[in-house]
C-alpha positions, 0 to 999 in steps of 0.5 A: 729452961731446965736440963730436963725440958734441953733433954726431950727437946733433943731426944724428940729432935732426934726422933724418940718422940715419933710413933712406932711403926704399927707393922712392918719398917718400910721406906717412910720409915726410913725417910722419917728418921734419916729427916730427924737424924741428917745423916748416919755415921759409919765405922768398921767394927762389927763386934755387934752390928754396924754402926750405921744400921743401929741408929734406925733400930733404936727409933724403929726397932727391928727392921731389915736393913736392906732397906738402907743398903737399898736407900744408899747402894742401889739404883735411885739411892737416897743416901751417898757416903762422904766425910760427914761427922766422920765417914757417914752416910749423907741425904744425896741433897747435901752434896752441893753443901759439903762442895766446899770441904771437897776443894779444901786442900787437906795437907794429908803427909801422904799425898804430898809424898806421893805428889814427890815420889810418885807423880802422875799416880794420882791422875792414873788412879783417877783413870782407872776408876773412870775407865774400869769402876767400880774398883776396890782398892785392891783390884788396882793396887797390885804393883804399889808398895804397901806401908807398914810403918804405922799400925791402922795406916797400913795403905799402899799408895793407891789405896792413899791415893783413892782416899784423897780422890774421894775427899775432893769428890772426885770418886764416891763409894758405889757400895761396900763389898762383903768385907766392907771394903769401898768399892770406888766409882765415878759421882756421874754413874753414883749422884742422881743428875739433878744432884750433879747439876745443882749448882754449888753454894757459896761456902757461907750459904753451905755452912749456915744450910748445915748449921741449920740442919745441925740445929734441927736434928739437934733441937737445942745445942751448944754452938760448939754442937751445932758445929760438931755434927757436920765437923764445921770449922770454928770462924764460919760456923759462928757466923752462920749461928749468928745469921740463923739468930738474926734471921729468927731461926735459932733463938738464943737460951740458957740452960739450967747448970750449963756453961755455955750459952745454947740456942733453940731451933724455932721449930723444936717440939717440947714434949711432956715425956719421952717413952723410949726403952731401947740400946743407943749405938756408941755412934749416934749422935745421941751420944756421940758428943760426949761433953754434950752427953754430960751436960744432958744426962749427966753421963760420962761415956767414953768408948773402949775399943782402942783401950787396952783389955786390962785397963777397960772400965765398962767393956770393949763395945758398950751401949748406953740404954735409954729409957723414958729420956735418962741414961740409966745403964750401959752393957757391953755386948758381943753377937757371936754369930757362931753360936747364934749367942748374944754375950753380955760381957758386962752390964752397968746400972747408972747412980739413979736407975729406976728399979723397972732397969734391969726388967726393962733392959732384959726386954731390950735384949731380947728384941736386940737378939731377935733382930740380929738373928741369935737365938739366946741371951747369955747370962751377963758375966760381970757388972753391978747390973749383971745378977738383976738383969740376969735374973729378968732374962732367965724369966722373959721369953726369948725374943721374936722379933727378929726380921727376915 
């Protein structure tokens, strides 16, 4: 197949092909799209919005996003938080599945220096939890030193000892507090009971079940694809690839210009055309994968949070716009709350933009600023896509699309 026809196969996997919703998102929406997407990974920085809420915005456009809080955070929750493709929030059916990721003895420095020099601080962690949670970290750490000898890594040892808990599956994340902190409980007061009780899977059946699901989210795929969207180890992925081959639910292809053999989910839809016109999140998986990202749109993206300023190409929090099923820009945004401003610090068109780009993207960012309650765009400050997508802004109407 061609890269064009890899490419809508994939962004109709992922949901770009489905109809928009003709009123107000509700919880069908949401389940359509968690179906699409298998799960939705999370990160702390809050420069624009949170990563986790964004991807259901590019599918659904605006919403509220206590519908996902209520899917992953309150009674009957749909959604539980583990390492998924990262930390993520997971469909609560895939629990048995990642059973096996739990019991892996992760050689964290951390805990084998507590086991050492502390011993017994895990199970009293583990005990606290049990007998007084929900526990933030901070509500049983008082008296444990805290390290300062790594940047990013600053935990005191019952923080350490929580997140190991909380790899094995022996605590879970009740909610986030307003700092977006975990708060910690129990699996038994988190996990429905029939998730509790389900039985747990031989590891082989885990990882061929979360190939399977890598495969229809993704539509067409690399193996290293399949086996990068829930972080699955080399030797077993392939062999569950191979399993899924022989039992006719992936069909082996190869894709114009692309290196690597792929393969195809039986179900996967082939669509004419894709009509998205909407911002991806720096953490979805349209573009999380970035040598995937290049062989589908022939676009290189790199994320520059942690680059410094001086040395930053695109900007600090840049998304890629997708419209129809190309790549055509990307724009560093910032929601400055104060102000109740959408800054766009910079704005990129790709080689091979379309001249509809910038009106287009204008469009975009004003529906973007509606939902996240700010009443304006700022003019763009730099970019080669900065004076004509300035222009569409001046001229479009300032968005209404915000949600209560």
């Amino acid at each position: 197949m061609s890269v064009a026809q890899a490419r809508r196969i994939s962004l109709a996997a992922q949901g770009f092909l489905d109809p928009a919703p003709g009123g107000a998102v509700d919880r069908r929406h949401l389940r359509r799209v968690l179906g699409r997407l298998g799960l939705l990974q999370m990160d702390s920085v809050n420069v624009l919005q949170r990563a986790h809420y964004l991807p259901l915005y590019s599918r659904l456009g605006p919403y509220s996003t206590a519908l996902l809080d209520r899917a992953a955070y309150q009674r009957d929750r749909e959604l539980f938080e583990y390492w998924g493709h990262e930390a993520s929030l997971l469909p609560v059916d895939l629990h048995p599945y990642l059973r096996w990721r739990m019991a892996e003895q992760h050689s964290w420095g951390g805990v084998t220096r507590l086991a050492r020099d502390r011993p017994g601080l895990i199970d009293w962690v583990r005990d606290e939890v049990t007998e007084r949670g929900p526990l933030t970290a901070a509500e049983i750490e008082a008296d444990v030193p805290r390290r300062t000898d790594q940047w990013g890594w600053n935990w005191s040892d019952a923080k350490t000892a929580l997140e190991w808990l909380f790899w094995r599956g022996e605590v879970l994340v009740s909610r986030r507090n307003t700092s977006f902190a975990r708060v910690y409980d129990i699996p038994e007061r988190i996990l429905p009971r029939a998730v509790l009780d389900a039985p747990t899977p031989e590891p082989a059946d885990a990882y061929r079940e979360l190939v399977r699901r890598s495969a229809i989210s993704l539509g067409v795929a690399a193996e290293t694809d399949l086996r990068d969207y829930f972080r699955l180890p080399l030797l077993p992925a392939r062999v569950a690839v191979a399993d899924l081959v022989e039992a006719g639910e992936l069909i082996p292809v190869s894709v114009a210009g692309w290196k690597v053999p792929a393969y195809l989910h039986r179900d996967a839809r082939l669509p004419r055309w894709i009509r998205a016109s909407t911002l991806v999140s720096p953490f979805d998986p349209v573009v999380w994968k970035r040598d995937r990202t290049e062989r589908l749109f022939d676009f290189t993206y790199r994320i520059e949070i942690y680059t410094p300023a001086a040395q930053r190409v695109y900007g600090y929090y840049v998304l890629p716009f997708l419209l129809g099923d190309r790549l055509v820009a990307r724009v560093d945004l910032k929601a400055d709350r104060v102000a109740s401003v959408l800054r766009v610090p910079a704005a990129w068109a790709e080689p091979k933009a379309p001249p509809e780009t910038a009106a287009a993207l204008a469009a975009e960012l004003h529906r973007l600023a509606g939902w996240l309650g700010l009443s304006e765009v700022a003019a763009p400050e730099r970019g080669d896509l900065a004076g004509p997508l300035w222009a569409e802004l001046a001229e479009e109407p300032a968005s209404d699309a915000g949600v209560g």
